[in-house]
C-alpha positions in Angstrom: -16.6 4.4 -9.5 -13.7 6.5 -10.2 -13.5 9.6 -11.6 -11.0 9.8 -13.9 -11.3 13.7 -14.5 -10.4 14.0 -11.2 -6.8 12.4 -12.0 -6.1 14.5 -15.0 -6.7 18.1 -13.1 -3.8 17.7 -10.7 -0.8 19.9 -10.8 2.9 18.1 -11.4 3.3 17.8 -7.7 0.1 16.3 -7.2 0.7 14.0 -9.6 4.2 12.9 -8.4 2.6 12.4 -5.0 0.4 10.7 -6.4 2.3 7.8 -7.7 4.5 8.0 -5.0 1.3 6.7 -2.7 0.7 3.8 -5.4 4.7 3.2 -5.1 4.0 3.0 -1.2 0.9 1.1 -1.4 2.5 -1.6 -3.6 5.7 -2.2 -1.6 3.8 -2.3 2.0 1.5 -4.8 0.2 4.5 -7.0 -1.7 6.2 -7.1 1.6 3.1 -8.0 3.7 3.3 -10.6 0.9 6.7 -12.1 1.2 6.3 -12.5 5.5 3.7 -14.6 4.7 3.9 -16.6 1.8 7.9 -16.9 2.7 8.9 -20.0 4.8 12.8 -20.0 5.1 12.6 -16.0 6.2 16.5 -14.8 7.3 15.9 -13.4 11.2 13.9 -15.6 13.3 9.9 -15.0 14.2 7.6 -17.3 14.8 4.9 -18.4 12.4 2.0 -16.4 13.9 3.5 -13.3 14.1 5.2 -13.3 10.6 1.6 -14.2 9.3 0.1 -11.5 11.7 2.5 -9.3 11.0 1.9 -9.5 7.1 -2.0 -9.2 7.4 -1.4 -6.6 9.4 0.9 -4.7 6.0 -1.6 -5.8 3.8 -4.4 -4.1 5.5 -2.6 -1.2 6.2 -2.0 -0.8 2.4 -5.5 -1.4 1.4 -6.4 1.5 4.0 -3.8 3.7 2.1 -5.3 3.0 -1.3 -8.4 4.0 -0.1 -7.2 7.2 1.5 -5.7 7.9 -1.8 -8.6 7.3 -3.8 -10.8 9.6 -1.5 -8.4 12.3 -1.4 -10.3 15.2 -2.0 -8.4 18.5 -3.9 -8.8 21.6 -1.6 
């Protein structure tokens, strides 16, 4: 569960790095996204590796939202 006090005690800076992660995380995820789900993609890569390549983005952003979540404040 998360701990929502935890949000509310961070400094400006914190905060803005915050949502700069969720900003991140949401664009390495759209884009994982758009490699696979797109068909008619503009340079030329073969199926596998546009589909590899976009599991591999979405996982990667998963692993950043939970590094974000877990951050601990020193």
């Amino acid at each position: 569960m998360i701990d929502f006090n935890f949000f509310k005690q961070k400094s400006p800076q914190q905060r803005f790095l915050f949502i700069l992660g969720l900003v991140m995380l949401l664009l390495y995820f759209a884009l994982g996204a758009l490699l696979i789900f797109w068909k008619n993609i503009p340079f030329d890569i073969t199926p596998t590796y546009r589909i590899l390549f976009g599991v591999m983005l979405i996982v990667y952003a998963i692993l950043r939202f939970y590094r974000l979540i877990k951050q601990n404040d020193n």
